[in-house]
Biopython code that builds the backbone (N, CA, C, O; Angstrom):
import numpy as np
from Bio.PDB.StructureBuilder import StructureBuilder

atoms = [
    (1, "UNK", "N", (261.371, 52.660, 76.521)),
    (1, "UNK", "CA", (260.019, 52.274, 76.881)),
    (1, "UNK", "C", (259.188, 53.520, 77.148)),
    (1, "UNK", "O", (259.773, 54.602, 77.188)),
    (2, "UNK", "N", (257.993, 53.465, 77.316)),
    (2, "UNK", "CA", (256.758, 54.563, 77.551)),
    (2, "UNK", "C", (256.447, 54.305, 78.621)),
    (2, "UNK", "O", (256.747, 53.432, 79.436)),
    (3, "UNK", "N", (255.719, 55.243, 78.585)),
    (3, "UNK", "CA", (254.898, 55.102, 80.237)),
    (3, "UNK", "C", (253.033, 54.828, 79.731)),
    (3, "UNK", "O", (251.910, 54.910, 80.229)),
    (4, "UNK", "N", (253.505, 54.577, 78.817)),
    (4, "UNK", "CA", (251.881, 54.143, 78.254)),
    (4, "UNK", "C", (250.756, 55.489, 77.694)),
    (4, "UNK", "O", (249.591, 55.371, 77.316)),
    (5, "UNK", "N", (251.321, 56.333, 77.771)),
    (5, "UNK", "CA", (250.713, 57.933, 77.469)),
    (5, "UNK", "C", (251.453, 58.815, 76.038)),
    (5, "UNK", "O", (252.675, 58.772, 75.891)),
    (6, "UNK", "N", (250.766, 59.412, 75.275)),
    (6, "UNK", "CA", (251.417, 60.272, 74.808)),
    (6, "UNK", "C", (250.313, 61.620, 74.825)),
    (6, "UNK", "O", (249.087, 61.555, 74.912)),
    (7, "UNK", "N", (251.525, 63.355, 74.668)),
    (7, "UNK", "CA", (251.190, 64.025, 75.512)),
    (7, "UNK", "C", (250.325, 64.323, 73.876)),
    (7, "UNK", "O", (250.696, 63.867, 72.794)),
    (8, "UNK", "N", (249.232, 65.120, 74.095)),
    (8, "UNK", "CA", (248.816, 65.825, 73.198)),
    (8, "UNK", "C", (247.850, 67.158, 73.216)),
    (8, "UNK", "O", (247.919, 67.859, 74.226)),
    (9, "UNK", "N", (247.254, 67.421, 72.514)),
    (9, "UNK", "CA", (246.694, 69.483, 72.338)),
    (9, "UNK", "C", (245.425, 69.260, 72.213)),
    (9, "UNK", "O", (244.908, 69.084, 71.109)),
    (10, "UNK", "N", (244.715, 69.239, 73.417)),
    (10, "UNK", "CA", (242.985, 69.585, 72.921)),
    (10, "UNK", "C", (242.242, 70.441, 73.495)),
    (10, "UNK", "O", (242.687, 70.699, 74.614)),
    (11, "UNK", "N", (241.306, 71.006, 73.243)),
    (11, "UNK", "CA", (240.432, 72.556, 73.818)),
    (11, "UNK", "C", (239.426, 71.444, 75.101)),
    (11, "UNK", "O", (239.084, 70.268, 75.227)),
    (12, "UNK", "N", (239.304, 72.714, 75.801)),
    (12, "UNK", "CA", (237.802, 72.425, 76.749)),
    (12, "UNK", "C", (237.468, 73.390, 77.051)),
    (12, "UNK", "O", (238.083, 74.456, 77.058)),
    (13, "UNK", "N", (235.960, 73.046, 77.486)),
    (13, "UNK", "CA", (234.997, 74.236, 77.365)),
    (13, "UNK", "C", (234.425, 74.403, 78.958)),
    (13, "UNK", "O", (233.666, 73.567, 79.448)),
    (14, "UNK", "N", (234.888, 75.577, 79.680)),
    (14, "UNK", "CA", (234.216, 75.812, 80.798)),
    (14, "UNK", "C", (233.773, 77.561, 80.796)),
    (14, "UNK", "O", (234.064, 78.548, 81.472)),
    (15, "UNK", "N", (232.948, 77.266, 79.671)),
    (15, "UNK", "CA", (232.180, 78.778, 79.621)),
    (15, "UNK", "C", (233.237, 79.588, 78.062)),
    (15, "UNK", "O", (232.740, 80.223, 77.132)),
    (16, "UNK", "N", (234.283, 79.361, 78.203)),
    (16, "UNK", "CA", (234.713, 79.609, 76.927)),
    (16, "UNK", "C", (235.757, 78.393, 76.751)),
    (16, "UNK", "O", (236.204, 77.674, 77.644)),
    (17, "UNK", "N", (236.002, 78.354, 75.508)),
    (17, "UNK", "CA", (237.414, 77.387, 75.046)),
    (17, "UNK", "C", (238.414, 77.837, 75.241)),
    (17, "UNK", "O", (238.831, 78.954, 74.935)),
    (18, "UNK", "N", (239.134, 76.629, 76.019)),
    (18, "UNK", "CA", (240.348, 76.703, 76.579)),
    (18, "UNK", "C", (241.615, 75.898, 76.264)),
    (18, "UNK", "O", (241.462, 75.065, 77.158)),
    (19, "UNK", "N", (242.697, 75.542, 75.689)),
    (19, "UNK", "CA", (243.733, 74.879, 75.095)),
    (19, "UNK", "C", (244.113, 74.408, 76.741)),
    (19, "UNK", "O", (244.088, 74.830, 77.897)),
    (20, "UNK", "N", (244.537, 73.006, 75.772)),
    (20, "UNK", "CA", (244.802, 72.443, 77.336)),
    (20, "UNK", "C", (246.209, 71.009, 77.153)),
    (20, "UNK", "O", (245.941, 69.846, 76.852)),
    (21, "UNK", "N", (247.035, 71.322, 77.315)),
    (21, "UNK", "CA", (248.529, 69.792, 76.996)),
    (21, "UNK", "C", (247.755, 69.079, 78.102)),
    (21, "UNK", "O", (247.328, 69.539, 79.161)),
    (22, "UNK", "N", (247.661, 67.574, 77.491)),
    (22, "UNK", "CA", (247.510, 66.695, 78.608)),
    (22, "UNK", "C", (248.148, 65.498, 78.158)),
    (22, "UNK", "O", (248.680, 65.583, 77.051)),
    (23, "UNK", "N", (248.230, 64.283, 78.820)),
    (23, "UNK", "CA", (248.259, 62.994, 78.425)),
    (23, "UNK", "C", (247.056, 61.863, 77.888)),
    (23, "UNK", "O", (246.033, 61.919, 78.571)),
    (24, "UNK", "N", (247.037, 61.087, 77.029)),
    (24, "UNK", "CA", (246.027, 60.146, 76.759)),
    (24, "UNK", "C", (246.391, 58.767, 76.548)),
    (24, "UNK", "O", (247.275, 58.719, 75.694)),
    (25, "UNK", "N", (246.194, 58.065, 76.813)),
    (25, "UNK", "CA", (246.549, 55.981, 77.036)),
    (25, "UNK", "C", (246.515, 55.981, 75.090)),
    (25, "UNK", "O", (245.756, 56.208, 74.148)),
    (26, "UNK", "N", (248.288, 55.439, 75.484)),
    (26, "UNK", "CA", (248.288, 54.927, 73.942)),
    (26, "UNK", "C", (247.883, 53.326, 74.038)),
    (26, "UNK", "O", (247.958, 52.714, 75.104)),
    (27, "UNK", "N", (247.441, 52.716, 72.793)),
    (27, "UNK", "CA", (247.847, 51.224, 72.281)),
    (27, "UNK", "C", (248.275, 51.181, 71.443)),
    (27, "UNK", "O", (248.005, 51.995, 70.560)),
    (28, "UNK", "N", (249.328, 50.032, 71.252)),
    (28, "UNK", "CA", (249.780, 49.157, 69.781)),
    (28, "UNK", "C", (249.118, 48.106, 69.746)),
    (28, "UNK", "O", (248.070, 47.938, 70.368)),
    (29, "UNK", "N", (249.826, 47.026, 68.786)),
    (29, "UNK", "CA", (249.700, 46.169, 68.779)),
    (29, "UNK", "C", (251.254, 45.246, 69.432)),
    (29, "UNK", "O", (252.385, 45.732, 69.439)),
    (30, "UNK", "N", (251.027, 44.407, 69.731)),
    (30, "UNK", "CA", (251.646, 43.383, 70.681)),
    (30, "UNK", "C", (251.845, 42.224, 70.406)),
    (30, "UNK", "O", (250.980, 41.526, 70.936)),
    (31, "UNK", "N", (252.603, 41.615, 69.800)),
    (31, "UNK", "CA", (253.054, 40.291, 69.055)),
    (31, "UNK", "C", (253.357, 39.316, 70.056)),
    (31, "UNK", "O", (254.283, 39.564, 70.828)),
    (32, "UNK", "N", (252.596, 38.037, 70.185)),
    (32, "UNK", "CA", (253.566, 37.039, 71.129)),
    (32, "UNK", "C", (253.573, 36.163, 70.350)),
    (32, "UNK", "O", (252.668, 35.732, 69.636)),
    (33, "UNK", "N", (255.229, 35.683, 70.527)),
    (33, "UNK", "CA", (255.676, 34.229, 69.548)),
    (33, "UNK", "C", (255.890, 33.472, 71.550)),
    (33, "UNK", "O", (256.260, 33.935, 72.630)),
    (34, "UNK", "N", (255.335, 31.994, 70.974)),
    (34, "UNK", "CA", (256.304, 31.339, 71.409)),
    (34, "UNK", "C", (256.894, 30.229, 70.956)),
    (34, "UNK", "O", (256.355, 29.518, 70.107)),
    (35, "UNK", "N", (258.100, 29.961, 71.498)),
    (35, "UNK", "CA", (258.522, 28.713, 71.110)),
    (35, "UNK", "C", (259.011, 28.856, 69.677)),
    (35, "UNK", "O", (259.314, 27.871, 69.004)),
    (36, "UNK", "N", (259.122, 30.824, 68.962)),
    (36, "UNK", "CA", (259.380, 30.666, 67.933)),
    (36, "UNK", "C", (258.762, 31.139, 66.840)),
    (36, "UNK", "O", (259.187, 31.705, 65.833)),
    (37, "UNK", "N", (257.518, 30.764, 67.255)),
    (37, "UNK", "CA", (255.723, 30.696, 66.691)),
    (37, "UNK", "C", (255.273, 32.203, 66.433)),
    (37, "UNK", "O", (256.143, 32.657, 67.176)),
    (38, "UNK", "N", (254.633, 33.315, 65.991)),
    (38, "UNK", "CA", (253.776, 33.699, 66.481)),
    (38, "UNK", "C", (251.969, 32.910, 67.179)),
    (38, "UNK", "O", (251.287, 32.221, 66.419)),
    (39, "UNK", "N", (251.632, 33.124, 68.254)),
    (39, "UNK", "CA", (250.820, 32.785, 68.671)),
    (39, "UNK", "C", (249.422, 34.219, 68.767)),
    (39, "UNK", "O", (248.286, 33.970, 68.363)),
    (40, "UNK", "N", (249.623, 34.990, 69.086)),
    (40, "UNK", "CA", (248.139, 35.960, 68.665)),
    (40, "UNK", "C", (249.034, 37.728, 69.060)),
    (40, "UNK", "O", (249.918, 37.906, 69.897)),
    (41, "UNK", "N", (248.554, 38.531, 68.349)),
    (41, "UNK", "CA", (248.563, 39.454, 68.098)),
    (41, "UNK", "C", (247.486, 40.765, 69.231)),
    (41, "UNK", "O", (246.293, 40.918, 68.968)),
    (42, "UNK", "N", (247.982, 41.353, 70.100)),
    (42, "UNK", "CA", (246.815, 42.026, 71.210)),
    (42, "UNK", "C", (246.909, 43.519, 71.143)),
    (42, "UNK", "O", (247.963, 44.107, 71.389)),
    (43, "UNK", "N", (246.142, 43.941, 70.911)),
    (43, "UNK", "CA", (245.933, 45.595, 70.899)),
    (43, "UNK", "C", (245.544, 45.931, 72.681)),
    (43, "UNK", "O", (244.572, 45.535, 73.323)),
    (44, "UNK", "N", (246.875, 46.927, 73.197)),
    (44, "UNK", "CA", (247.201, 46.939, 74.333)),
    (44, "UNK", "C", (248.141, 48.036, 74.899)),
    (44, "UNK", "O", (249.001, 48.509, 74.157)),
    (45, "UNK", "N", (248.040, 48.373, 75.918)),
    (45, "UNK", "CA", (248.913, 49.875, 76.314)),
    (45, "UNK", "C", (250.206, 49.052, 76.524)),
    (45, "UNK", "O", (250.364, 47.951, 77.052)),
    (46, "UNK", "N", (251.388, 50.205, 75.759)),
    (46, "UNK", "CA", (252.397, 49.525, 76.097)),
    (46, "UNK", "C", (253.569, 49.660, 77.239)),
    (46, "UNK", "O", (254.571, 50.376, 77.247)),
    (47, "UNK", "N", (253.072, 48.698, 78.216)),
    (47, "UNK", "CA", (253.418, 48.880, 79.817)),
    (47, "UNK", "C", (253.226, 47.764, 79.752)),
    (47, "UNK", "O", (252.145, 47.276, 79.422)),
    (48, "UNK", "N", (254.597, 46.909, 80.162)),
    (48, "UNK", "CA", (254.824, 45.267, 81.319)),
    (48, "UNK", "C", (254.251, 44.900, 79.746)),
    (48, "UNK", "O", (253.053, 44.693, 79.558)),
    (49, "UNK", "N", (255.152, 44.852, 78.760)),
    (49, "UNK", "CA", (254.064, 43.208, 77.735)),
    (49, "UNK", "C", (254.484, 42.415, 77.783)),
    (49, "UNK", "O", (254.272, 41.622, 76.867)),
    (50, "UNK", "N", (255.406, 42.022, 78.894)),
    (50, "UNK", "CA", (256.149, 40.336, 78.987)),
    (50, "UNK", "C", (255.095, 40.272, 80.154)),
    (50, "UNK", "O", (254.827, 39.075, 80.252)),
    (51, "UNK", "N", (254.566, 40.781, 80.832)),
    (51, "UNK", "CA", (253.692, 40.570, 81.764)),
    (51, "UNK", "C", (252.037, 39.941, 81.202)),
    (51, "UNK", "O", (251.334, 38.964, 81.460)),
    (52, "UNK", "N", (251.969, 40.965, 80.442)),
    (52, "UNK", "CA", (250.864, 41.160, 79.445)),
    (52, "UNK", "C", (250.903, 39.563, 78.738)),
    (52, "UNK", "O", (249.914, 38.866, 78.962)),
    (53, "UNK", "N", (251.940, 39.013, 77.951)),
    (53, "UNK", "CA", (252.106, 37.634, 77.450)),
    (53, "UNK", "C", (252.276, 36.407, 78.542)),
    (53, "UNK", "O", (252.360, 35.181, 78.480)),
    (54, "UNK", "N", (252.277, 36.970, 79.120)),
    (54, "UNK", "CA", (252.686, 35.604, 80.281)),
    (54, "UNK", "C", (251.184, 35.393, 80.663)),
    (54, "UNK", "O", (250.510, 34.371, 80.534)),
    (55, "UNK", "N", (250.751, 36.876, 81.273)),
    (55, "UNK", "CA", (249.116, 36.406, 81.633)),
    (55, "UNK", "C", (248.185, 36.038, 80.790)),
    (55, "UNK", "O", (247.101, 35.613, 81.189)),
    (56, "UNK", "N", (248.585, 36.190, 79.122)),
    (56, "UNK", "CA", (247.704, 35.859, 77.973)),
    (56, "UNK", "C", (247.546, 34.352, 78.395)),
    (56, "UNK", "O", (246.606, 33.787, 78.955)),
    (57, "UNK", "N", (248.840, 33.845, 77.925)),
    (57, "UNK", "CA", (249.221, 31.927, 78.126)),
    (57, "UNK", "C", (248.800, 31.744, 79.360)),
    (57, "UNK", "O", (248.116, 30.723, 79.295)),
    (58, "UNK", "N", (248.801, 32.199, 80.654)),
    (58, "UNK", "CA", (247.705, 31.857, 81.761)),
    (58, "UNK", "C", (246.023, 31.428, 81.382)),
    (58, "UNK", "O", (245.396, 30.371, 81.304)),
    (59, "UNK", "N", (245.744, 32.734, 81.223)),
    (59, "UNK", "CA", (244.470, 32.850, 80.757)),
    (59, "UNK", "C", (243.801, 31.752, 79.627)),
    (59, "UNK", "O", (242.639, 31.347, 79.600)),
    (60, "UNK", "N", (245.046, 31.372, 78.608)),
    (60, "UNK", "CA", (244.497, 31.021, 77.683)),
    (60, "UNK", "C", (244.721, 29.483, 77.336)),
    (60, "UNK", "O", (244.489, 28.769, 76.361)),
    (61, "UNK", "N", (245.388, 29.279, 78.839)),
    (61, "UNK", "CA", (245.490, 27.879, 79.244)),
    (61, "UNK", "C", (246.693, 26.793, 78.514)),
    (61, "UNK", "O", (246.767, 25.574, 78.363)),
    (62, "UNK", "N", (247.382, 27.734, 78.237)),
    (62, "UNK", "CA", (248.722, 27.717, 77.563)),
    (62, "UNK", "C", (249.919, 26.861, 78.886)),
    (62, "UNK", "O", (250.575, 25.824, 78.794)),
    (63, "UNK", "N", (249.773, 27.888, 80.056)),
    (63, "UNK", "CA", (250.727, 27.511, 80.617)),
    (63, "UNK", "C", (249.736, 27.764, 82.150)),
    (63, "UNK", "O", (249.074, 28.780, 82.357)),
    (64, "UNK", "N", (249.847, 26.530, 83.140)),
    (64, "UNK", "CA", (249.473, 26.551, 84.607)),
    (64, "UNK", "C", (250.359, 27.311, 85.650)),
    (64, "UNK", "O", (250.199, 27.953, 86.689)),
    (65, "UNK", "N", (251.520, 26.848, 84.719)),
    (65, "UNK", "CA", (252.750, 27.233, 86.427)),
    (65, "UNK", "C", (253.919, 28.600, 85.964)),
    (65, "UNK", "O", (254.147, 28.802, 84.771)),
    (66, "UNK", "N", (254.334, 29.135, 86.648)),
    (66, "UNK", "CA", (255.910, 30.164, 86.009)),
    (66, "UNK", "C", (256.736, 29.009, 86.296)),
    (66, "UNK", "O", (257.929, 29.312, 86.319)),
    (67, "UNK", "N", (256.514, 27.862, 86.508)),
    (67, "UNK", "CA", (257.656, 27.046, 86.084)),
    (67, "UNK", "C", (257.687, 26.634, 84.578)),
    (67, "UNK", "O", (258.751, 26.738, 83.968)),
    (68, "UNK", "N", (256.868, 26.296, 84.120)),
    (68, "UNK", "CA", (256.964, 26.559, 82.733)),
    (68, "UNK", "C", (257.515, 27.164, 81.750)),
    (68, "UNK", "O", (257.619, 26.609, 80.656)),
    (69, "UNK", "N", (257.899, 28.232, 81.947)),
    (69, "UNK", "CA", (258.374, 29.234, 81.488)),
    (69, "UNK", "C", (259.994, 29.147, 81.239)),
    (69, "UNK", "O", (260.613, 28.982, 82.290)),
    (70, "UNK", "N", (260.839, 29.228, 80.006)),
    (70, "UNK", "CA", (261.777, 29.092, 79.704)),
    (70, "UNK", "C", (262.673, 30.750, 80.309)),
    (70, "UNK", "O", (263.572, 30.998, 81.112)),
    (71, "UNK", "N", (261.669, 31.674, 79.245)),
    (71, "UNK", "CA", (262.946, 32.826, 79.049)),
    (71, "UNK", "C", (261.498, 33.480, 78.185)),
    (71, "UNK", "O", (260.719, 32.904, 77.426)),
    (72, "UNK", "N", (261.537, 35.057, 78.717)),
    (72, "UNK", "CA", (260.312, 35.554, 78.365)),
    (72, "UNK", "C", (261.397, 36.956, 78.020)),
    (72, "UNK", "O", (262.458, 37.125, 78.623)),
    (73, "UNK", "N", (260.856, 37.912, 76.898)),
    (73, "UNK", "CA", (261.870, 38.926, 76.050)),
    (73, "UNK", "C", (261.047, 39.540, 75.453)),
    (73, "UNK", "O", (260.081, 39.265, 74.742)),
    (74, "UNK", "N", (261.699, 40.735, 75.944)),
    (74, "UNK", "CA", (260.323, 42.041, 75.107)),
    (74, "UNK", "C", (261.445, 42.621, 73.897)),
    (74, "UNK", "O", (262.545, 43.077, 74.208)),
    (75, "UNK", "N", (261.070, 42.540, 72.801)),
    (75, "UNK", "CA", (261.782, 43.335, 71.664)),
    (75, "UNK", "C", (262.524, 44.576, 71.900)),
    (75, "UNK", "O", (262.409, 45.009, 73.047)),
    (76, "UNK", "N", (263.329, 45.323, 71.019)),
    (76, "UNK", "CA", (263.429, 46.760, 71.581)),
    (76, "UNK", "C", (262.529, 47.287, 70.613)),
    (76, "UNK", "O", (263.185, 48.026, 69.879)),
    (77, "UNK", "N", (261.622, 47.264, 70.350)),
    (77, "UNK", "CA", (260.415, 48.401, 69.947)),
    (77, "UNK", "C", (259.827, 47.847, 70.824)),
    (77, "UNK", "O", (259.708, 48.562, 71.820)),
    (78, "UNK", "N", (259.312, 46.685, 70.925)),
    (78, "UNK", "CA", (258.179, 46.908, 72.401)),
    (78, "UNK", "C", (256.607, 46.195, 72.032)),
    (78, "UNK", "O", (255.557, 46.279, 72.668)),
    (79, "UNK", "N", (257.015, 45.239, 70.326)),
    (79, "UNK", "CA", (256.307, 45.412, 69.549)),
    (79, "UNK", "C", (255.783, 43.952, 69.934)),
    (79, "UNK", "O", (254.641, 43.566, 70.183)),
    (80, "UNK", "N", (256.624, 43.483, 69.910)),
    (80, "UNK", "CA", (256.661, 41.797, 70.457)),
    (80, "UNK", "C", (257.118, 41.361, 71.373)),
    (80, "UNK", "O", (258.183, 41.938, 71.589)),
    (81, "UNK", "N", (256.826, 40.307, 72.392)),
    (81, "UNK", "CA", (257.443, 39.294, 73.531)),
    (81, "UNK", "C", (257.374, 37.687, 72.859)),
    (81, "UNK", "O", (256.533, 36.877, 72.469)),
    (82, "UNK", "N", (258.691, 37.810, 72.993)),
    (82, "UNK", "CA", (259.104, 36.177, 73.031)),
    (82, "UNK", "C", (259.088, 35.510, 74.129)),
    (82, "UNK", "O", (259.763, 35.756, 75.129)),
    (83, "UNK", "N", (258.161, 34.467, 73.952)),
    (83, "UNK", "CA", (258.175, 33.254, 75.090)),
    (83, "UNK", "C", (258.943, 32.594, 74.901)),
    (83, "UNK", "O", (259.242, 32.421, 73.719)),
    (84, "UNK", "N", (259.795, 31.756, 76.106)),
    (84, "UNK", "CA", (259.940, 30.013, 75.251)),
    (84, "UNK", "C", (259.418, 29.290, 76.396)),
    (84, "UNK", "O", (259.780, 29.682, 77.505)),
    (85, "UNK", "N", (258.649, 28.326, 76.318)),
    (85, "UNK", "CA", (258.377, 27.206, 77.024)),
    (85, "UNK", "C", (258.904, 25.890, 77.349)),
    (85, "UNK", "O", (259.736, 25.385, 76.595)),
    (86, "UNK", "N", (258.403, 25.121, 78.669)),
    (86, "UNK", "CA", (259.411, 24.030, 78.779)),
    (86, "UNK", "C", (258.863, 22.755, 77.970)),
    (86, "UNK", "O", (259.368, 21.639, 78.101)),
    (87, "UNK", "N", (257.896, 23.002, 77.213)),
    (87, "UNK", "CA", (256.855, 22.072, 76.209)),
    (87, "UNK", "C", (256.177, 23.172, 75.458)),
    (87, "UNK", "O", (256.203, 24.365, 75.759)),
    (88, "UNK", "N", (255.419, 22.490, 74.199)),
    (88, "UNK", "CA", (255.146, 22.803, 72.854)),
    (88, "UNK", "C", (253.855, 22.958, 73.458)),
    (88, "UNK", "O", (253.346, 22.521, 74.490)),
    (89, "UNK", "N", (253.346, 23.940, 72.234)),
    (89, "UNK", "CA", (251.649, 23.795, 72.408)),
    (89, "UNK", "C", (251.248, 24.048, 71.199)),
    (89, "UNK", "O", (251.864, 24.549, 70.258)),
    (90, "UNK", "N", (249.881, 23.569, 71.301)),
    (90, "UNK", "CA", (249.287, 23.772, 69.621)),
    (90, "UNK", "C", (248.420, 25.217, 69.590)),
    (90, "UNK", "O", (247.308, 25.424, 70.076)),
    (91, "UNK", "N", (249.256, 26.106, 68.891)),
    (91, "UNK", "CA", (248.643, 27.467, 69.211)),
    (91, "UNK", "C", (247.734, 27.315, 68.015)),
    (91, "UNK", "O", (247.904, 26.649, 66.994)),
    (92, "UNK", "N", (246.481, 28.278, 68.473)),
    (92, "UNK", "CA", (244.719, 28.494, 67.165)),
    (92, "UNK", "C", (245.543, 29.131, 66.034)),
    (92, "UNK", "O", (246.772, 29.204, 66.027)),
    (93, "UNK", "N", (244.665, 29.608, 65.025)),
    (93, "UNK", "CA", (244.595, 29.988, 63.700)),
    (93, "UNK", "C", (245.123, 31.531, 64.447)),
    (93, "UNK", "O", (244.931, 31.919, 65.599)),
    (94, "UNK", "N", (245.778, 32.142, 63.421)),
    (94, "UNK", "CA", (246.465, 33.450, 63.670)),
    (94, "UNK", "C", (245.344, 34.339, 64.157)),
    (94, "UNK", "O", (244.260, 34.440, 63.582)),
    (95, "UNK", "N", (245.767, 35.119, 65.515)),
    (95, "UNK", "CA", (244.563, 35.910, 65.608)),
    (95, "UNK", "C", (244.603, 37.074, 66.207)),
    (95, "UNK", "O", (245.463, 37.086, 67.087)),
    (96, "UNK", "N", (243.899, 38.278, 66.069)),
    (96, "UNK", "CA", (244.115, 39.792, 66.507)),
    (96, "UNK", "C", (243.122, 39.835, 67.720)),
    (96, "UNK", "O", (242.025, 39.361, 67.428)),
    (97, "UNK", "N", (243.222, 40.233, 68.858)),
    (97, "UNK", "CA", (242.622, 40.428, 70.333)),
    (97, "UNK", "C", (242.498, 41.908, 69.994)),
    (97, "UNK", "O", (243.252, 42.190, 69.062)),
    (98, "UNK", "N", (241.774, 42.979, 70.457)),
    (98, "UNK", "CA", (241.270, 44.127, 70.810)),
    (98, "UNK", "C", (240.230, 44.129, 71.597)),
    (98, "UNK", "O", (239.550, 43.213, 72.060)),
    (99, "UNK", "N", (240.176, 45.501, 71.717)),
    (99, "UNK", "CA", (239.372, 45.813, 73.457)),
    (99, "UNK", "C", (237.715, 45.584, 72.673)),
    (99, "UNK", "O", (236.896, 45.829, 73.559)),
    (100, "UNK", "N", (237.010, 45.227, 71.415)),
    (100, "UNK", "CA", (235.845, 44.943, 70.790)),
    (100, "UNK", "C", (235.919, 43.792, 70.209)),
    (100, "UNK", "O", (234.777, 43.333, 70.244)),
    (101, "UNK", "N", (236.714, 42.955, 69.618)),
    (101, "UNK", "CA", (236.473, 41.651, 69.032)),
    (101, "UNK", "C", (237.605, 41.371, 68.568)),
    (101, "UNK", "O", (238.625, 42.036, 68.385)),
    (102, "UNK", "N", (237.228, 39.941, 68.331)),
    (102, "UNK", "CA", (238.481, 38.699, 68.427)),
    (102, "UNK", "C", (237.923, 38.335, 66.799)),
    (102, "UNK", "O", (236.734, 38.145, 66.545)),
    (103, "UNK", "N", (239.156, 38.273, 65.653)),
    (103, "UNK", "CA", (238.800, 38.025, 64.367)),
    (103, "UNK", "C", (239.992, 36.775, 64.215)),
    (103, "UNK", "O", (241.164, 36.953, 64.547)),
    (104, "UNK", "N", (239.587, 35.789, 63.784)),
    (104, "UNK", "CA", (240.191, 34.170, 63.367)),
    (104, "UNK", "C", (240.810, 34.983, 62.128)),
    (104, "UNK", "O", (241.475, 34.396, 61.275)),
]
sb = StructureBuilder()
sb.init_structure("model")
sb.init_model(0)
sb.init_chain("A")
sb.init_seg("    ")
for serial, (resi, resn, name, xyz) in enumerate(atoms, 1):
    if name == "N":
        sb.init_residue(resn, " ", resi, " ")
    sb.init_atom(name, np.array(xyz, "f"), 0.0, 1.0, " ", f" {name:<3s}", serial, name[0])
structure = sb.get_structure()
């Protein structure tokens, strides 16, 4: 797993240019199936994405309670979380979330 950063090489300028290693917030993309399914696709730092999917299906009115919740599984890339639920739902048309717009 990451810590959500990767390190990289950029100049700054305080009167002359200066080289400087720092860290910067990565994203991927983030697959949640449930039940099997893929259900939507989220461009997102990758830190907690079983957290990240659980609060999607909160939010998105998927699921009310953590009783609901079967068995929640983050891939080993990190790429996807599998839900399973204790009931079915009718997930929308395939869809990509990012931090600017939502495309059907």
């Amino acid at each position: 797993m990451t810590d959500g950063t990767s390190l990289t090489h950029y100049h700054i300028f305080d009167g002359t240019w200066q080289p400087v290693d720092g860290q910067v917030i990565e994203e991927i993309f983030v697959s949640i199936h449930v039940n099997g399914q893929e259900l939507a696709t989220i461009a997102a730092t990758p830190i907690r994405q079983d957290w990240l999917a659980v609060g999607f299906l909160a939010n998105e009115g998927f699921i009310t309670s953590k009783d609901e919740l079967r068995a929640v599984h983050i891939c080993p890339s990190g790429l996807c979380v599998d839900v399973w639920l204790t009931h079915g739902i009718e997930p929308p048309p395939r869809r990509i979330v990012t931090s600017g717009a939502v495309e059907a």
